[in-house]
VOKOLRO-999654 format. One record per residue (C-alpha): residue number from 1; residue in three letters; z, x, y negated. Coordinates in steps of 0.5 Angstrom, whole numbers, plus 500, padded with zeros to 3 digits. Example, Ala and Ser with C-alpha at 12.3 -4.5 7.8 and 13.67 -1.06 7.14 Angstrom:
2
<pt><n>1</n><res>ala</res><w>516</w><u>525</u><v>509</v></pt>
<pt><n>2</n><res>ser</res><w>514</w><u>527</u><v>502</v></pt>
//
This chain:
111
<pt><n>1</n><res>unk</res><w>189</w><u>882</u><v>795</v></pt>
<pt><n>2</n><res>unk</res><w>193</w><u>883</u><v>802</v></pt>
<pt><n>3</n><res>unk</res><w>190</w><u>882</u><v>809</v></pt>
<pt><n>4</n><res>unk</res><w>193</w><u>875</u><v>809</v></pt>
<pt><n>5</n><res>unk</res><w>189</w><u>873</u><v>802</v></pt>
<pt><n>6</n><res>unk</res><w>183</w><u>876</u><v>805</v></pt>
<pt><n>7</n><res>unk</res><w>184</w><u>872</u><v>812</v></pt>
<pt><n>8</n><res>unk</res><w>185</w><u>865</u><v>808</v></pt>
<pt><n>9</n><res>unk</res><w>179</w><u>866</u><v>805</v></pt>
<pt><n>10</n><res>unk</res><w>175</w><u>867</u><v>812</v></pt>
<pt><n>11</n><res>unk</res><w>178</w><u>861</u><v>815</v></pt>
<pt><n>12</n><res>unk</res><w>177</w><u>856</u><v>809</v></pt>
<pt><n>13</n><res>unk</res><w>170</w><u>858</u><v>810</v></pt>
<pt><n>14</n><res>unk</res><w>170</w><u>857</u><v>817</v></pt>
<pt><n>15</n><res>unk</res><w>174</w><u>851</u><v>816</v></pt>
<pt><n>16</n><res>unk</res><w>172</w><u>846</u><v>822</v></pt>
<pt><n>17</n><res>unk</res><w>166</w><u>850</u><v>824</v></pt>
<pt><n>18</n><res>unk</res><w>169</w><u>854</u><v>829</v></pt>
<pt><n>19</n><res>unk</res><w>163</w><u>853</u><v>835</v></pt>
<pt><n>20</n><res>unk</res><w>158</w><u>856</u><v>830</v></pt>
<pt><n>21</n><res>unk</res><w>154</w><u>861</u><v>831</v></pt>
<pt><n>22</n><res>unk</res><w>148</w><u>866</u><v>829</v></pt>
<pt><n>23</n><res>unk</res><w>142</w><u>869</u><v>832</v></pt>
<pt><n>24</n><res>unk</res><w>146</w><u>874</u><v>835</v></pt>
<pt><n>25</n><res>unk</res><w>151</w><u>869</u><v>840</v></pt>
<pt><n>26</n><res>unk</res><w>157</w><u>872</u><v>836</v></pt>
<pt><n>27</n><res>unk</res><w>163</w><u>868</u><v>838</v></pt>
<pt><n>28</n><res>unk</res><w>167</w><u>868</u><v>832</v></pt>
<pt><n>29</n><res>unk</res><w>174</w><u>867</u><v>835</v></pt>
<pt><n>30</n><res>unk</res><w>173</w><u>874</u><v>839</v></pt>
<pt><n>31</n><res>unk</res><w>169</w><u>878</u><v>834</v></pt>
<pt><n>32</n><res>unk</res><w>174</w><u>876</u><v>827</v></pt>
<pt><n>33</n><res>unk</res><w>179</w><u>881</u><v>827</v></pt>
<pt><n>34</n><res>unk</res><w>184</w><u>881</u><v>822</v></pt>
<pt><n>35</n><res>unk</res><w>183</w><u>884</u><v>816</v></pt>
<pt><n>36</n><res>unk</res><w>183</w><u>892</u><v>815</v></pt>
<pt><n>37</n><res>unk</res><w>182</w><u>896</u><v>809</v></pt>
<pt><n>38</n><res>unk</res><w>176</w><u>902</u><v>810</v></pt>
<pt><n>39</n><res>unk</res><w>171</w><u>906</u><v>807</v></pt>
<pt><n>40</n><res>unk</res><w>164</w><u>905</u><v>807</v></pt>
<pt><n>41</n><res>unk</res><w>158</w><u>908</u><v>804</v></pt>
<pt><n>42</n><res>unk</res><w>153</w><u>905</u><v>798</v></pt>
<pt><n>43</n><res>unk</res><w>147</w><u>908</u><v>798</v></pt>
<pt><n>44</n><res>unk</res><w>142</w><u>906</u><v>793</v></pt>
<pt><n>45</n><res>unk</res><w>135</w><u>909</u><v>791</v></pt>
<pt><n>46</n><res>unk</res><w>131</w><u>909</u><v>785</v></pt>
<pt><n>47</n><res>unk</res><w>126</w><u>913</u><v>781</v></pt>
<pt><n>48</n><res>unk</res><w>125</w><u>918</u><v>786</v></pt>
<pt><n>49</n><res>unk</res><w>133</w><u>919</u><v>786</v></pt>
<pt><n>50</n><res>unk</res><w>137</w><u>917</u><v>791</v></pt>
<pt><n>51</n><res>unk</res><w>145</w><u>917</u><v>790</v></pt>
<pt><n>52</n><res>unk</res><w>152</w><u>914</u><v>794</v></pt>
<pt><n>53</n><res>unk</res><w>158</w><u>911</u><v>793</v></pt>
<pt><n>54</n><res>unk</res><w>163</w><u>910</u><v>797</v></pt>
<pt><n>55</n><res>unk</res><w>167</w><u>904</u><v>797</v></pt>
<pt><n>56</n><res>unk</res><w>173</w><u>900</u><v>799</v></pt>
<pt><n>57</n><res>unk</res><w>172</w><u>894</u><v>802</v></pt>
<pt><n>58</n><res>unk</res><w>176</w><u>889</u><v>808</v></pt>
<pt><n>59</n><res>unk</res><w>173</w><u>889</u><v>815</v></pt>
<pt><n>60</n><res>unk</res><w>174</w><u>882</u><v>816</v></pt>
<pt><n>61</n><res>unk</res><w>169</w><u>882</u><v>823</v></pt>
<pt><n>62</n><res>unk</res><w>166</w><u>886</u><v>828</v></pt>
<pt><n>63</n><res>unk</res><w>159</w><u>885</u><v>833</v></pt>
<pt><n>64</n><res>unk</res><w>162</w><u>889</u><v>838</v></pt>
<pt><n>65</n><res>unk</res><w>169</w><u>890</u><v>837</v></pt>
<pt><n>66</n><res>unk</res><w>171</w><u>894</u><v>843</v></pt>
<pt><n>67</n><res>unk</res><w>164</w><u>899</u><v>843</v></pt>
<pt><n>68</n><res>unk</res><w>164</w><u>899</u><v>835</v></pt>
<pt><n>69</n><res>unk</res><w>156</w><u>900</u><v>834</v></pt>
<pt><n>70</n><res>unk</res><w>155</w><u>894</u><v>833</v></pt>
<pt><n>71</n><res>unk</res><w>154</w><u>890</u><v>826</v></pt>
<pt><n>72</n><res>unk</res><w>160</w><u>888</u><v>821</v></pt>
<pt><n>73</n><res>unk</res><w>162</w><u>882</u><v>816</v></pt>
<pt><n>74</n><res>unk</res><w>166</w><u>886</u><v>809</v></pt>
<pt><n>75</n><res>unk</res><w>170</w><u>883</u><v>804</v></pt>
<pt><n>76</n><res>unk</res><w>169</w><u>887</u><v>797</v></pt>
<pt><n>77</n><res>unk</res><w>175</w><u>884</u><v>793</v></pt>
<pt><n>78</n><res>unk</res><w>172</w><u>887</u><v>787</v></pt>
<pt><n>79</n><res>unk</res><w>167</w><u>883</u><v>787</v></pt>
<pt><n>80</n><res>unk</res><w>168</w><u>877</u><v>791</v></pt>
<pt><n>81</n><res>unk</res><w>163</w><u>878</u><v>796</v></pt>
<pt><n>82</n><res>unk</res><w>161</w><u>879</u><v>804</v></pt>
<pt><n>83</n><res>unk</res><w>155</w><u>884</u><v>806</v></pt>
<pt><n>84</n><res>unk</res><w>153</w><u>887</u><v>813</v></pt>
<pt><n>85</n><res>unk</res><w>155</w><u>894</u><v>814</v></pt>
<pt><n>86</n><res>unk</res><w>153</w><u>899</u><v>819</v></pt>
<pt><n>87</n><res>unk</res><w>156</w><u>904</u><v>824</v></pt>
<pt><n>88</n><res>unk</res><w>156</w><u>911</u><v>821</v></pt>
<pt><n>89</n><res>unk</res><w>151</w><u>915</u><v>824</v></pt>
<pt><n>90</n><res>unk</res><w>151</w><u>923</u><v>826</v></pt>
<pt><n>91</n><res>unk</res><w>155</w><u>926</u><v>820</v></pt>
<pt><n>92</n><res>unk</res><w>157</w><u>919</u><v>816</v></pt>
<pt><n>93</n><res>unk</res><w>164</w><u>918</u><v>818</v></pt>
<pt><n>94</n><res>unk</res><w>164</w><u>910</u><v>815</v></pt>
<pt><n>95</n><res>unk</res><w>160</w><u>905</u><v>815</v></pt>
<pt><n>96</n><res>unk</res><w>154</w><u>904</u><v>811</v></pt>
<pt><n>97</n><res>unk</res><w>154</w><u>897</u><v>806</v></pt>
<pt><n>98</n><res>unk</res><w>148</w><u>894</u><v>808</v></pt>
<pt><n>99</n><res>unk</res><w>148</w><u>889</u><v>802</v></pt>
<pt><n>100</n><res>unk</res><w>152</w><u>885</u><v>800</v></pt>
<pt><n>101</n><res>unk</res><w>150</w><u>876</u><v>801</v></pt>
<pt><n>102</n><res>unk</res><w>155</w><u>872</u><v>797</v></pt>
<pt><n>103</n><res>unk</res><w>159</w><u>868</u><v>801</v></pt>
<pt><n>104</n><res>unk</res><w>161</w><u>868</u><v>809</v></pt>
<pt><n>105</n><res>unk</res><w>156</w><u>863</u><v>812</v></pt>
<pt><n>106</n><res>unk</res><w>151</w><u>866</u><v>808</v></pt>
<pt><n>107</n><res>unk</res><w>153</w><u>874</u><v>812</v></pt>
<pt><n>108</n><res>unk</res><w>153</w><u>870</u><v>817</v></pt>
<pt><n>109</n><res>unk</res><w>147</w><u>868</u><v>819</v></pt>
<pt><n>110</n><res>unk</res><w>144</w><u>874</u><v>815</v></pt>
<pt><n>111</n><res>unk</res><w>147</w><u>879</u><v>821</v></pt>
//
């Protein structure tokens, strides 16, 4: 997929809806932000063992894209579904996948 893809596949989700918003206020129109490969974190837990992956996904939105701590929409291309991550804290230099929601309204609501 190219940045292009990734981008037709929000704006056909937002479709009409471009004055939506959730309960954080967001503004689509200035917080969507062209899309951009990064890497992110995927921590998971279980058994009493704890593990981590780092995965490529497509940034395609940022809560506060001038500060940079605030929440983001991913795209994961892999397996064809948006999730929230999390600025990296302390050491983490990538943002943590905070799970994954299916399409983008969904995610966008969930933020």
């Amino acid at each position: 997929m190219t940045a292009f893809d990734v981008q037709a596949l929000v704006f056909a989700a937002i479709g009409d809806d471009w004055n939506a918003t959730n309960s954080h206020g967001i503004d689509l129109r200035a917080c969507l932000v062209k899309p951009r490969r990064m890497q992110a974190i995927w921590r998971t837990a279980g058994e009493g063992r704890s593990a981590q992956e780092t995965r490529e996904v497509w940034l395609v939105l940022e809560e506060r894209s001038v500060t940079k701590n605030g929440r983001m929409i991913v795209f994961d291309e892999r397996r064809k579904v948006f999730g929230l991550a999390s600025p990296g804290h302390g050491s983490d230099e990538h943002p943590s996948l905070d799970g994954f929601h299916g399409d983008f309204w969904t995610t966008f609501k969930e933020m």
